[in-house]
N, C-alpha and C positions, 0 to 999 in steps of 0.2 A: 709283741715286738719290742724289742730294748730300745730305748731313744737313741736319738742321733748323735755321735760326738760331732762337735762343731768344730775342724783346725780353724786355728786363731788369726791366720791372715786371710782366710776367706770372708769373717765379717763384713769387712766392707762392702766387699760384692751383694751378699747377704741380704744388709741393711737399705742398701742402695734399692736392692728390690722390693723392699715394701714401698718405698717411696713410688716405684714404679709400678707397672701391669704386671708383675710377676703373680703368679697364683698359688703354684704347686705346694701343697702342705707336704708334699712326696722330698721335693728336690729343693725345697729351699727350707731348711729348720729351723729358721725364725717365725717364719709364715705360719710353719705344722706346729709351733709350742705348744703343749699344752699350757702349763702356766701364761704363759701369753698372752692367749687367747681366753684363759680365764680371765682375767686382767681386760679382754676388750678388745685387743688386736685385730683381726678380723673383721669384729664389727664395727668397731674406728671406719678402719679402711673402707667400709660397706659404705657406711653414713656417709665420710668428707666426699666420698668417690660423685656419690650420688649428688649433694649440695653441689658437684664443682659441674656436673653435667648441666643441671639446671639450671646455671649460672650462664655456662656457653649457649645455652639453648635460646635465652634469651638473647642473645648476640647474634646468635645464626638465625635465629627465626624470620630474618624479613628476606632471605631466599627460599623460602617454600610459602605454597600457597596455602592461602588461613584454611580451607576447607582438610587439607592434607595437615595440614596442627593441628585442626579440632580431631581429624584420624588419630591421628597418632596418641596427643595427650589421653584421648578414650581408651584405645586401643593397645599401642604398644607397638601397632603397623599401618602400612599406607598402602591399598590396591591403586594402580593407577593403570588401565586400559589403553590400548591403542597407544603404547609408549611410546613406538615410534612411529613413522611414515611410513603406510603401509608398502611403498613401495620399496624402501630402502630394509625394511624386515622383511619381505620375500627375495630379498638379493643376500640380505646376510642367511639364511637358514639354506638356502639353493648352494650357497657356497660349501657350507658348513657340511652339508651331506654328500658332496662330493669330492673336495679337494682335503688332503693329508695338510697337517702341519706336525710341530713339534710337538710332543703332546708326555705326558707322566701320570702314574696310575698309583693307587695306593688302596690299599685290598681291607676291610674290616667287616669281616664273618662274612653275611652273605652276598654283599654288597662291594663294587668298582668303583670309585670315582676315577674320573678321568679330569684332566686340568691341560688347558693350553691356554699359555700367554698371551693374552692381547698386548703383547710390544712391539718393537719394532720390523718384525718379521709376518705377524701375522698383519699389523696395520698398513704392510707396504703392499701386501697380495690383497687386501681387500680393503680400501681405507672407508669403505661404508661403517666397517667397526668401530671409529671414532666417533659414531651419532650415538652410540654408548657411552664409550669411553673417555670422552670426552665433554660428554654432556654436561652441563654447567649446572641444569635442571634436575639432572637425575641425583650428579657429585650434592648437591646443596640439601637433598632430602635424607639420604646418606650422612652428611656432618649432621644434621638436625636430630635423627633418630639417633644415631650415637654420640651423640654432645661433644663430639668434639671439632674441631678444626682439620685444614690438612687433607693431601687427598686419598682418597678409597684405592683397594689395590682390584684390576681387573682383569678377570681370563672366562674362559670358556669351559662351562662343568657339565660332566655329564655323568649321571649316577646311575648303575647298571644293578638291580637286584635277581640275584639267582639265588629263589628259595630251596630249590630243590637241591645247594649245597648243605642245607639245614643248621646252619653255624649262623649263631646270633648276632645283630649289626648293632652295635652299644647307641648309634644315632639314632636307632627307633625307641630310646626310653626319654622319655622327658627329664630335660637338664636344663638347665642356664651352661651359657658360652665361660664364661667366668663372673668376677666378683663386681662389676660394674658395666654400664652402661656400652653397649658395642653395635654396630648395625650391619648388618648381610642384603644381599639385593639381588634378588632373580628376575630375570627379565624372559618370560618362559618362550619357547620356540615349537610348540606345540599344544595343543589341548593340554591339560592335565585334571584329569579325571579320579574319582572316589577310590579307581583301588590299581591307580598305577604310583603308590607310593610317592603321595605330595606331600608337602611340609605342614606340620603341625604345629598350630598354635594355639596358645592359653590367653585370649584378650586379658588385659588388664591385669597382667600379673607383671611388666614392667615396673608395676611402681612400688614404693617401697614402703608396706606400712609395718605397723608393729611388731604383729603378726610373721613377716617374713624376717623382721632382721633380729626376731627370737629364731624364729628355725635358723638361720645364717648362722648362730650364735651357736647353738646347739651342735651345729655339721661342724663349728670348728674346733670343738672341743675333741674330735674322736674323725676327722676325714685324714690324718696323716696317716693312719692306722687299717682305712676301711680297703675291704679287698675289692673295690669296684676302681680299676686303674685310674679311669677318668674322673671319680671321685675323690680321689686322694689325690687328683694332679689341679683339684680346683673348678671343675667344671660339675657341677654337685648336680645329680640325679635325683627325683622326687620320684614317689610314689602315688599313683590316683588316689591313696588312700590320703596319703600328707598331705595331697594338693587342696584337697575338701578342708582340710582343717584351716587354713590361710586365706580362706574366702570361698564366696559363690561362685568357683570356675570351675568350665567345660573344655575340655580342648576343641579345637575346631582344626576342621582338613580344611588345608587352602585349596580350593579349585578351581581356578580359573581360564579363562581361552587363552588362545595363543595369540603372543604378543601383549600381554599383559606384566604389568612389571611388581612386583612386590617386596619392599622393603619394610626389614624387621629389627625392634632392638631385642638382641637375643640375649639380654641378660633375664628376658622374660623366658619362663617356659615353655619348653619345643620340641619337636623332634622330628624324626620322618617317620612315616606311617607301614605298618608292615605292608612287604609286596608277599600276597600268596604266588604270583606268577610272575615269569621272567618281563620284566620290565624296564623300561631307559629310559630317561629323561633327561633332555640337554636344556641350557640355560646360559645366558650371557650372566655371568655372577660377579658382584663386587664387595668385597668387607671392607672396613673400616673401623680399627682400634690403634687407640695411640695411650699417652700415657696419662690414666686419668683422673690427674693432680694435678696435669698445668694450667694454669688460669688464661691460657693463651687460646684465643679462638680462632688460632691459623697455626702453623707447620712452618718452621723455617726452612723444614725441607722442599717444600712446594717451590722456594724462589729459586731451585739450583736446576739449571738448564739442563732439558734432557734426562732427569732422571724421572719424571713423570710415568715414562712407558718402558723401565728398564728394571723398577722396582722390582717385581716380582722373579724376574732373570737373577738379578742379583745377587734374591733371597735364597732360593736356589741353587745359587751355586757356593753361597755360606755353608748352605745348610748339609752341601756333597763333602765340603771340606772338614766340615765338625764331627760329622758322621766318619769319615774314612780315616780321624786323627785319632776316635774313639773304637775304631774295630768295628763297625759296627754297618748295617745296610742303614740308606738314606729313607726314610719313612713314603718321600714320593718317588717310584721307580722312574729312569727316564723308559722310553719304551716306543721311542723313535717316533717316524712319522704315520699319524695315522686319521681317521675324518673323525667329527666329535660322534658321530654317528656307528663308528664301529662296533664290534663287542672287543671284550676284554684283552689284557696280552698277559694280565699280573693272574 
C-alpha cells in the first residue's frame, strides 16, 4: 500500500491527535508512520499514557474500596455481586422486558447490539435507572479502572448472537480497546452462563511490562497496513499464540449471576466468547475514556448542568450529522422504539 500523502493544513488536526486518544494508524498518518514509530511514537504514547493513569489512580483511589484495588491492581477487573437492591433490580429488568424505548442497533457479522440511552427519557419512565446511573459507587470504580477523572457514559446493551448467520464477530478475537488505559462496566440482568457468549478476559494483562510494550512496538511498525480493520484503526488483536509469549496468561469467561456488576480496564485483553447458539444478553453498561495525557483527575465537563444524562444523545446525533455530510450510513442504526429484550431490526 503506498503511504499516505499528508495535505499541509491538516497537520494540526493530526498532531493535535496524538496529543489526544486518537488511535487510528488507518486515519490519522502521523500515528501510522512508519519512520515515527521507528523513532518510538507509539510507544511513547503507550508508556506517558500509562505513567499518567497511575498518577490519577492514585488520586481516585480513596473512592473504591481497598478490597476492589487489590481486585483490580491483580487483576485488571472488579466482580462486585448483589450491585444493586434487590428490589430496585427486579423493578429495572421487569421494566426493561416489557416497555419499548428508543433504542439503535449496529450489526458486526454474527452478532446485534442494541443500545438505549439512559438519559432523560428513559430516567423519566423509570427513574429506578439512576441507582446505576447515577451511582457514585459504581461512577468511582469506573474512574479508578480507567485512570481517569470525569463521568462514564450510560445505556442499555444488549448483544444478540446468531451463529447460524455464519459470518465472523471481530469482538470474539482478543484485542485491547486501544493504546491506553479505558474501563467498561456490565451490570448483567440475567444469569450469564459458559456458552451464552460472556466476556472474556486475560487477568493481568492490564499492566504494562516489557514484554508487551515490545509487541506495541512491533504492531506499530506494520498495523497502518494490516488488513484486519480494527487493527489498523488501533484496537490491536493478539493471537493465543502471541498471548503466551508476553506471559503466563489464560483467558477466562466471566460468568456470573444476575445482578452482578463487572468492571474492566480494556486496554487489557478481551473479547466475547463464541455463541454456537442463538443467544441475548442484556446489561446495564457504562465506559469511560477521556484523554489520557491530562494530569487532571476530574472533567471540566462534569460541572456543566444537565449534560450528565444528554451525553450520549448528543453523541449521537454528531455522529448522524458526520455520517450524512460524508455520504455515508451512521455505524448505530436508529430503529425506533423497541424492549432491550427484543430480537434484532438491523
Amino acid at each position: 500500500m503506498a503511504q499516505q500523502t499528508i495535505q499541509w493544513w491538516r497537520y494540526p488536526r493530526l498532531a493535535l491527535g496524538i496529543l489526544g486518544s486518537d488511535k487510528s494508524f488507518r486515519k490519522n498518518p502521523l500515528i501510522g508512520h512508519p519512520h515515527l514509530n521507528e523513532l518510538g511514537l507509539h510507544r511513547e504514547r503507550v508508556r506517558i499514557a500509562a505513567w499518567m493513569a497511575d498518577y490519577r489512580r492514585r488520586i481516585l483511589g480513596s473512592q473504591v474500596r481497598p478490597e476492589e484495588r487489590s481486585a483490580f491492581d491483580r487483576d485488571g477487573f472488579v466482580i462486585r455481586q448483589n450491585a444493586l437492591p434487590q428490589d430496585v433490580f427486579l423493578r429495572i429488568r421487569d421494566f426493561l422486558k416489557s416497555e419499548p424505548l428508543p433504542a439503535r442497533e449496529m450489526r458486526q457479522g454474527q452478532a446485534v447490539t442494541r443500545m438505549i440511552p439512559i438519559g432523560p427519557t428513559a430516567l423519566n419512565r423509570l427513574p429506578d435507572l439512576a441507582r446505576f446511573s447515577h451511582n457514585q459507587s459504581i461512577a468511582g470504580l469506573l474512574r479508578y479502572v480507567g485512570g481517569a477523572g470525569g463521568d462514564p457514559i450510560h445505556f442499555i446493551q444488549t448483544v444478540i448472537a446468531e451463529p447460524a448467520l455464519a459470518k465472523a464477530d471481530p469482538q470474539t478475537a482478543l484485542h485491547a480497546d486501544t493504546f491506553h488505559s479505558t474501563s467498561k462496566a456490565w451490570l448483567f440482568l440475567d444469569d450469564v452462563e459458559a456458552d451464552n457468549g460472556p466476556f472474556v478476559f486475560v487477568p493481568g494483562s492490564h499492566k504494562l511490562t516489557e514484554k508487551r510494550i515490545e509487541w506495541e512496538y512491533r504492531q506499530s511498525l506494520i498495523a497502518s497496513t494490516d488488513n484486519r480493520a480494527h487493527h489498523a484503526d488501533g484496537s490491536f488483536r493478539i493471537t493465543p499464540e502471541e498471548l503466551t509469549t508476553l506471559g503466563d496468561f489464560e483467558p477466562k469467561k466471566v460468568t456470573v449471576p444476575a445482578n452482578t456488576l463487572v468492571v474492566a480496564d480494556t486496554y487489557a485483553f478481551h473479547s466475547r466468547a463464541v455463541s454456537f447458539k442463538h443467544t441475548m444478553r442484556v446489561e446495564l453498561h457504562a465506559y469511560h475514556r477521556t484523554n489520557p495525557f491530562s494530569p487532571l483527575p476530574f472533567s471540566p465537563l462534569s460541572f456543566i448542568p444537565g449534560l450528565h444524562d444528554r451525553r450520549l444523545d448528543l453523541y449521537l446525533g454528531h455522529s448522524d450529522r458526520k455520517a450524512k455530510r460524508a455520504g455515508r450510513k451512521p455505524t448505530w442504526q436508529d430503529v425506533g422504539e423497541c424492549t432491550a429484550y427484543s430480537e434484532p431490526h438491523t
